[in-house]
Every structure is written in structure tokens, then in C-alpha cells.
N, C-alpha and C positions, 0 to 999 in steps of 0.2 A: 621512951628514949628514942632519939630518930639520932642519924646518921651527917655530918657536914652537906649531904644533898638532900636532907630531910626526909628519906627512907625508914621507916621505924623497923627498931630492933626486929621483930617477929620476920617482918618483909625481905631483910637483908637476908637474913637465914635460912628464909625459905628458896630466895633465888641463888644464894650460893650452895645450894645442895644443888638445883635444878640446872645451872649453866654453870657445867665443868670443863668446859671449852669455850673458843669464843663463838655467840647463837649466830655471827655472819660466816666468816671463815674457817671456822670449825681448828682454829692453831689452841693447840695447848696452851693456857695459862707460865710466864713464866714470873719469875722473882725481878721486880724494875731493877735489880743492883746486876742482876744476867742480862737483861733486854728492855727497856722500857717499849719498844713496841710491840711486844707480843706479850708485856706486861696487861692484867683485868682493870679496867675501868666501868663504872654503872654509867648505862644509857636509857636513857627514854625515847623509848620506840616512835612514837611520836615529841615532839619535839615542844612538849607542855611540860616542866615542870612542880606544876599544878596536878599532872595525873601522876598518882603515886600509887600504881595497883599491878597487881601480880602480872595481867594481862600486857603492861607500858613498861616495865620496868626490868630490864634484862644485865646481864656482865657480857660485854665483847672486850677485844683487844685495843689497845690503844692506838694502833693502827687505823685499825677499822672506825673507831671512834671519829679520829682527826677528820679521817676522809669523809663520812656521812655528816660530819656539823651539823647546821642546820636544814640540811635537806630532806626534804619526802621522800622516806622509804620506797617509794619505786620510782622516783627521779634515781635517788643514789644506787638503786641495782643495774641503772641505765649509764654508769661513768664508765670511765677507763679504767680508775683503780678495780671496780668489782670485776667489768670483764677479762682484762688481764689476771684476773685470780682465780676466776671460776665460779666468783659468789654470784648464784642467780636465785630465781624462785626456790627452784628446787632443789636444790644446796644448803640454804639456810635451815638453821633451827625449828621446829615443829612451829616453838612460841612465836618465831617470825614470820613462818607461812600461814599462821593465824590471822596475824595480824592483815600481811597481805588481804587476803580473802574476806574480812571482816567488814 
């Protein structure tokens, strides 16, 4: 069974143990009917749809979401939004500075 973005059951479950905040901004998770921007959304870390693996596949906020679209992960830590927030290398989630370094 996969997911409306084609995440299979197993995967979904595993990255919602693992990112209990959002892997950019580190905001708590809320309920979209309290906030839809700091509501969880699935991202792919790179911007393939086609890669669907533990390593591509993370929950940020909807915020964060909007603002990284389609851009490379180190163009998007290079905007305004991340610097006005504080989201840098060293900020992000272990799974994002992974990816950085990767």
C-alpha cells in the first residue's frame, strides 16, 4: 500500500517516528485546523519524486515546504526565508545534513 505521493506504508511509518519536528526549522508539528503553516507535510529532499527511500524522504512544515519548491537544498539554505529563520547547515536535521554532505 503507498500513500497519495506514493510512499509505501512501511516508509511512511518509519519517517514519522523519525521526524517529529520539522528536519528544517525544527517547529513543532501542529493540527492544519490550529495552523496550516506549521502544519507536517512529506518532502523529498531532492526534488525527484521517483526517489522514494528513507535517505529522500523526510516531514517538514508547510512553511518550509512552500519556501524550498523546487529548489536545491543549498540554493534554498542560501534564501531569505531560511536566513531570516536561522535554518543553516548546522541547524537542520542530522537526515538533512546528510544529505548536504552526501
Amino acid at each position: 500500500m503507498v500513500n497519495k505521493w506514493n510512499i509505501p506504508d512501511w516508509l511512511e511509518q518509519e519517517v514519522k517516528q523519525r521526524d517529529k519536528v520539522c528536519v528544517y526549522c525544527g517547529v513543532a508539528f501542529t493540527d492544519p485546523k490550529v495552523c496550516v503553516r506549521s502544519s507536517k507535510s512529506w518532502e523529498h529532499i531532492i526534488n525527484d519524486a521517483k526517489i522514494v527511500t528513507r535517505e529522500n524522504i523526510v516531514l517538514c512544515c508547510r512553511g518550509c515546504n512552500a519556501s524550498k519548491g523546487q529548489k536545491l537544498l543549498k540554493d534554498w539554505l542560501d534564501t531569505s526565508y531560511c536566513k531570516e529563520r536561522n535554518i543553516n547547515a548546522e541547524t537542520v536535521a542530522s537526515i538533512i545534513k546528510q544529505a548536504l554532505y552526501d
